[in-house]
N, C-alpha and C positions, 0 to 999 in steps of 0.2 A: 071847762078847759078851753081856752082860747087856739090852743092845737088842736088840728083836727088832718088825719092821712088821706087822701083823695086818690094814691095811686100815684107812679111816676111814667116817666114818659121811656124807661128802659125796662119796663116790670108792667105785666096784667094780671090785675087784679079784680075777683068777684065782687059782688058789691058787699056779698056777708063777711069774705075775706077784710074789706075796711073798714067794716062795720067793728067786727070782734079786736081790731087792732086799736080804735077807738077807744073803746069798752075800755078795754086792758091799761090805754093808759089814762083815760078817766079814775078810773078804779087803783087807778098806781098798783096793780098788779103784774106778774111776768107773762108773760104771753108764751105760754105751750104751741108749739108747730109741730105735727104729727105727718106724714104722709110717706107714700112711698119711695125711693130715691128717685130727684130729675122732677118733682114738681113746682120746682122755687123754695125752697124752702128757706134755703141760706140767703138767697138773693134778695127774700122777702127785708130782710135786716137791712143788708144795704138799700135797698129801694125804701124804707124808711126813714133812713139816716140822710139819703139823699134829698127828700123830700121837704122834709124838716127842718134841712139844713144844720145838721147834727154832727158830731165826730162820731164814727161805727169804731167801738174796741170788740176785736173776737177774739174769744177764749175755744180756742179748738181742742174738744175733747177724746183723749186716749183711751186704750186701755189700762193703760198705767196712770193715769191723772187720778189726784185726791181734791179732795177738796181744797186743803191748805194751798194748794200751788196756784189756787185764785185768789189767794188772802194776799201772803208775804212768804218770801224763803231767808232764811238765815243762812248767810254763808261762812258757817263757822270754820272751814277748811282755810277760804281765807284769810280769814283773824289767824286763824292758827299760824298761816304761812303769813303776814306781815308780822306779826310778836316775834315771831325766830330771827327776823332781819330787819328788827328794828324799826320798821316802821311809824311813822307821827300816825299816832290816834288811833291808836288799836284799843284804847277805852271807850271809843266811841262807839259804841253797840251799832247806833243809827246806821251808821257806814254801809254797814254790812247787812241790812237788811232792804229788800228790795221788792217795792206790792207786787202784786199778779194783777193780772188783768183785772180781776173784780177791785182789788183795791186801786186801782188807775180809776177807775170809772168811780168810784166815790172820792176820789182825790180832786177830779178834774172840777174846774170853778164853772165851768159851762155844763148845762146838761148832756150828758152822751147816750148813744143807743149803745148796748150791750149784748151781743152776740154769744149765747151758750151753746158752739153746735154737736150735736150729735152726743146729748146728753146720756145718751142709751148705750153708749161704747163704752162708760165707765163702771164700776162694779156697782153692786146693789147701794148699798151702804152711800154713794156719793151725793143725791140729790137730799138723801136726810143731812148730810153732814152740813149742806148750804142752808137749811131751815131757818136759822135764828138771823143767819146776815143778809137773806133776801128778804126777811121780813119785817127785822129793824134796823137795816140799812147800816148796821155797824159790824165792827171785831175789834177785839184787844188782841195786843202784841205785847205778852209778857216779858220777852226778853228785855224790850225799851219801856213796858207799863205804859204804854200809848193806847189810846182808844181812836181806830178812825173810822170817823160819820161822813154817812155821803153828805156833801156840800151840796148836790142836787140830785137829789132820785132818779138815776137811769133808768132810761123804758129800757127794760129787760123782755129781749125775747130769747127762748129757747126751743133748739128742734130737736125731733128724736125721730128716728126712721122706723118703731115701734118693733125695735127686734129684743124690747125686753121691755115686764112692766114696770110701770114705776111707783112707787110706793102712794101709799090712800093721801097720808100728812102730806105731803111736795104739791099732791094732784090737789088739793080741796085749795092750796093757795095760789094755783094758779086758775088764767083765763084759758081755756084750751078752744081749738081748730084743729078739724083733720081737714089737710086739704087734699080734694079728690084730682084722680088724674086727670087732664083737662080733655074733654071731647073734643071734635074733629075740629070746630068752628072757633073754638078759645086758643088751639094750638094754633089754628089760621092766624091768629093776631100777635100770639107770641114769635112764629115765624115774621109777621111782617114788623115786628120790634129787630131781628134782629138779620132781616137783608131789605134794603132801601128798593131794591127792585128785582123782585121774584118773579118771574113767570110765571102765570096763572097755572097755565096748565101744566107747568113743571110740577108746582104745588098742590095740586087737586092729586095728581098721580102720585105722589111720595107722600100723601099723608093718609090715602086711598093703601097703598101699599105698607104703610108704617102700622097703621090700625090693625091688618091682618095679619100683619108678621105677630103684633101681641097676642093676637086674637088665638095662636097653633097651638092647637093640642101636642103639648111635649117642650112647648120652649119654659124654660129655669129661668133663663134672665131674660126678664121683657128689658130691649131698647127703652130709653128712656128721652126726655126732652133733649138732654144734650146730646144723646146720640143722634138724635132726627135731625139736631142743629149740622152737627160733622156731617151727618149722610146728606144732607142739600150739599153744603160746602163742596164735600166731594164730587158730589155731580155736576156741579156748574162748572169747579175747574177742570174736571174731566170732559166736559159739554157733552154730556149724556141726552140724547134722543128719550125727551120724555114716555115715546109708547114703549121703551124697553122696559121700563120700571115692574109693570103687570107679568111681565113675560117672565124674566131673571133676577129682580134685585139685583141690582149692579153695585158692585163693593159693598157686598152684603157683610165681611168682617170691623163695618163702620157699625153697623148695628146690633150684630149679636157676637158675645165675645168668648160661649165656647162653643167647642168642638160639635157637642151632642147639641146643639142648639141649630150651628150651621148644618149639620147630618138632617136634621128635621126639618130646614129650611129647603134642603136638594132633594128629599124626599117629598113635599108639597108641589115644589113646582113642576116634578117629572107628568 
């Protein structure tokens, strides 16, 4: 495969990280993304898509999503409602049906990246239900008796934030990656992706302090990337005196978002 992912210039990534995304789509298989909230996970797609120079379609997954709502929906209420007044072409089944995201992305004449995120918010039963059309890249739609084929095999990636497992059949076809939360030195770089010019010593102190806040015995929700990102932002436009940082956490509700977490936070630093 003359494609080959190198990493973009808004996204760090491991070398195994573009190693495995490689693989994946050598192998024209989907690409599993596991990790905990706040380590690229979603970004990982667009930094793909950007990289490649691809369209990104994402199907952003609920609790209530089915599988079908990535094929095509009927909109028989519709029909119903143009037949009552008359409407031109209310024979036309076609009309009225309309792909989902999975069928956009085997519709599209150009290759796309396909974005599944947060595969794991959906009920047990959903990643069986995609088995047959992730894997022979088609569906029928009985209503119209249409069969649509990807026109070009989207690099499918999907994430899950591992708060449910997923079944053995879904897992054995896919390529999987857990990615770890990044040590102090890789988040140095992700930071300096995303401010042009950080203070050194701003930096060393608030990732010095970010580390430890994860590190308490009693915090529920560890800060994540994006909160470290907001909690610099707030200190700059605050102009925070970086030797505060050790002493108080300053707009410490940028980082931890409850109650009992900031209680343990006032408790450490007494």
């Amino acid at each position: 495969m003359d494609m080959k992912f190198t990493g973009s210039s808004h996204y760090v990534a491991s070398d195994d990280l573009m190693n495995t995304v490689n693989i994946a789509m050598t192998l024209q298989k989907p690409l599993l993304i596991k990790g905990e909230p706040g380590t690229g996970k979603t970004m990982l797609a667009q930094a793909v898509a950007e990289a490649l120079g691809k369209k990104l379609i994402i199907w952003n997954v609920k609790s209530t999503t089915k599988a079908q709502d990535g094929l095509y929906v009927y909109d028989v209420v519709q029909r119903l409602y143009d037949s009552q007044f008359g409407t031109e072409g209310v024979d036309n089944i076609a009309r009225y049906i309309k792909l989902g995201k999975l069928g956009e992305a085997f519709q599209a004449d150009e290759q796309v990246v396909l974005l599944i995120d947060e595969i794991d918010k959906a009920d047990l039963e959903f990643p069986n239900d995609l088995l047959w059309e992730l894997d022979r890249m088609e569906f029928y739609i009985p209503e119209t008796k249409e069969t649509i084929r990807a026109k070009q095999r989207p690099i499918v990636i999907i994430t899950s934030n591992a708060e449910k497992e997923l079944p053995d059949a879904f897992l054995r076809r896919c390529v999987f990656h857990y990615i770890d939360f990044p040590d102090q030195a890789q988040m140095e770089a992700i930071l300096r992706v995303h401010f042009a010019h950080l203070e050194d010593h701003l930096a060393q102190q608030a990732l010095a302090a970010f580390y430890w806040v994860r590190e308490l015995r009693g915090i529920e929700k560890k800060p994540s990337t994006s909160e470290l990102v907001d909690w610099l932002r707030a200190m700059v436009a605050g102009g925070v005196d970086p030797d505060r940082i050790a002493r108080e956490i300053p707009f410490a509700g940028v980082l931890l978002k409850k109650d009992k977490d900031l209680q343990t936070l006032r408790k450490a630093l007494r």
